[in-house]
C-alpha positions in Angstrom: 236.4 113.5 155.8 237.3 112.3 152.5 237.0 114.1 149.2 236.4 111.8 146.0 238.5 112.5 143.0 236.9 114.8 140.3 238.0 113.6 137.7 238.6 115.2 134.4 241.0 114.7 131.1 242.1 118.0 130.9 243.4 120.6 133.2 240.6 122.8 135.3 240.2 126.4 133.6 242.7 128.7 136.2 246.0 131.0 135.1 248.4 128.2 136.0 251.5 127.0 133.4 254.5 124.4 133.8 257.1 124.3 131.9 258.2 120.7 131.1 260.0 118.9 128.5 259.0 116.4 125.9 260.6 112.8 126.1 262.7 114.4 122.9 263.9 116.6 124.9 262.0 119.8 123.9 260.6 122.6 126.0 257.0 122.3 126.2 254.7 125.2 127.9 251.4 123.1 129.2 248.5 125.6 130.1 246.2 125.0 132.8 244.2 127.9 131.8 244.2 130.7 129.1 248.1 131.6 129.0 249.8 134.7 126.6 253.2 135.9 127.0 256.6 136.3 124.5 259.1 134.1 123.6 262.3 135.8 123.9 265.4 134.3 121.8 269.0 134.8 122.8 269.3 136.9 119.5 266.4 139.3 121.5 263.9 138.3 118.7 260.4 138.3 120.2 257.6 136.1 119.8 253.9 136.5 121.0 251.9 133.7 121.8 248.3 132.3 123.6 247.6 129.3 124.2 243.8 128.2 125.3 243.8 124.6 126.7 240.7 122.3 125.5 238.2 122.5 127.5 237.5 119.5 130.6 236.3 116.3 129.8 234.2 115.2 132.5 234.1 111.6 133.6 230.6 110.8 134.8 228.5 108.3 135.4 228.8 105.3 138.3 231.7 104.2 140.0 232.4 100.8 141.9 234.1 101.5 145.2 236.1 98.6 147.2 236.9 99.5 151.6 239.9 97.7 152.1 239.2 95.5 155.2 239.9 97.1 158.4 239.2 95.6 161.7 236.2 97.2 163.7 235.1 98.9 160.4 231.7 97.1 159.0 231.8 99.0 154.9 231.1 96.5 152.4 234.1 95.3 150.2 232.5 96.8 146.9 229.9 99.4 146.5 228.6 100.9 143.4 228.2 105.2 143.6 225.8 106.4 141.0 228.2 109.0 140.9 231.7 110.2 141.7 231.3 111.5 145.7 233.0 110.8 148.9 232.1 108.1 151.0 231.9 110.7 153.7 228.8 111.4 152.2 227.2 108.2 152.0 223.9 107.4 154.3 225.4 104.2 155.5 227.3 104.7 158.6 229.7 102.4 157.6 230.7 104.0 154.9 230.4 107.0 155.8 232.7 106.6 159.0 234.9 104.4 157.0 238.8 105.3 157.6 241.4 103.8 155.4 241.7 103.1 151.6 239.2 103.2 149.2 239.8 102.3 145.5 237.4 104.0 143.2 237.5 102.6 140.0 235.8 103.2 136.4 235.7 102.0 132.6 236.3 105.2 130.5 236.1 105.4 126.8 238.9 107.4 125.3 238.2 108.6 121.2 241.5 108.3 119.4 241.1 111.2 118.4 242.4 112.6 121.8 245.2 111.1 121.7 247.0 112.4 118.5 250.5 113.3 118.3 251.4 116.4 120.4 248.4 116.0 122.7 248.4 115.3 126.2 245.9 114.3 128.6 245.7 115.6 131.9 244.2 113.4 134.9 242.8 116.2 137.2 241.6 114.6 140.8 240.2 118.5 142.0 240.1 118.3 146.0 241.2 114.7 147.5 241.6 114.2 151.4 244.2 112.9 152.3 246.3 111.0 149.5 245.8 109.2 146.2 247.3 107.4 143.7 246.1 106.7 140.0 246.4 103.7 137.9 244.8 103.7 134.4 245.6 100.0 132.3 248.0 98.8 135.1 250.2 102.2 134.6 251.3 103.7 137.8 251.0 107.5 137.3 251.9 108.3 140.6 250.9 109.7 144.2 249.4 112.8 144.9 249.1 114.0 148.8 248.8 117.6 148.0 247.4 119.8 145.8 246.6 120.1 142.4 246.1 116.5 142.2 246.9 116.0 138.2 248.3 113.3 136.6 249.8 113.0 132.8 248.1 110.1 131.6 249.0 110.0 128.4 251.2 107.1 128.1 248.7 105.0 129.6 245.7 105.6 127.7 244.9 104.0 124.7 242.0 104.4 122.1 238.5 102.6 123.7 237.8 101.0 126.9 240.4 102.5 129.7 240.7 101.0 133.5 240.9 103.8 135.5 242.0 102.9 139.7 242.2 105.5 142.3 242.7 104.2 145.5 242.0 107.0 148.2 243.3 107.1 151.6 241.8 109.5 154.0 243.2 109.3 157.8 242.0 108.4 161.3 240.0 111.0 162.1 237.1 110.3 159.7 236.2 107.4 161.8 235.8 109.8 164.9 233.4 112.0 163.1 
């Protein structure tokens, strides 16, 4: 059955890092989690660091979801959830037996403050059955089919209202449920 996104604007508290680099071509540690560690230079100089990521922005509140038409499936085209859960959950039948795509989608308000220089925002979907792509102001951030299901979402946010899409596609087998 499928799992909704949980969605979040920075990485869930665990031990996890990634080393990446910057689009100017530095060497970034990102943190999913309280990190510490050295730095240690060719010249065998040593530097301590710990890092503590911000903590989780949740993204509550209701969500509109669309069923893509499917033939010999009855869900509504568009449904409003109170709240973020899967439509596997749902009392009617129809949604809850739904199997296909399902685009979640939500308004979020970003503070500018957020989105300073150096800072990065972090799309975390938690647990999604089976696959999902994101889409936040017509940016494409990409497909996720295993997990963790995170996103960088910084180039597509912008200060105020945000469209945030997350079509979910679960497989076959809900329907037999």
């Amino acid at each position: 059955s499928p799992s909704p996104p949980r969605a979040t604007t920075a990485p869930a508290t665990t031990s996890e890092w990634n080393l990446a680099t910057s689009p100017q071509g530095q060497a970034q540690l990102l943190a999913f989690g309280d990190v510490s560690g050295e730095v240690v230079y060719a010249s065998g100089k040593r530097t301590p660091f710990s890092l503590a990521p911000p903590e989780p922005v949740a993204v509550t509140g209701a969500w509109e979801v669309a069923f893509a038409p499917v033939q010999g499936q009855e869900a509504p085209e568009k449904i409003s959830f109170p709240e973020l859960t899967s439509w596997s959950e749902h009392a009617n039948p129809a949604i809850k037996y739904y199997s296909g795509t399902a685009t979640y989608r939500k308004s979020i308000e970003v503070p500018a403050a957020l989105l300073g220089r150096g800072q990065r925002l972090i799309l975390d979907l938690g647990a999604v059955n089976n696959l999902a792509s994101v889409n936040i102001n017509g940016v494409e951030l990409g497909v996720g089919w295993y997990a963790p299901f995170r996103f960088d979402a910084t180039a597509a946010l912008k200060p105020g209202a945000n469209t945030l899409d997350i079509p979910v596609v679960n497989t076959w087998a809900n329907r037999l449920m």
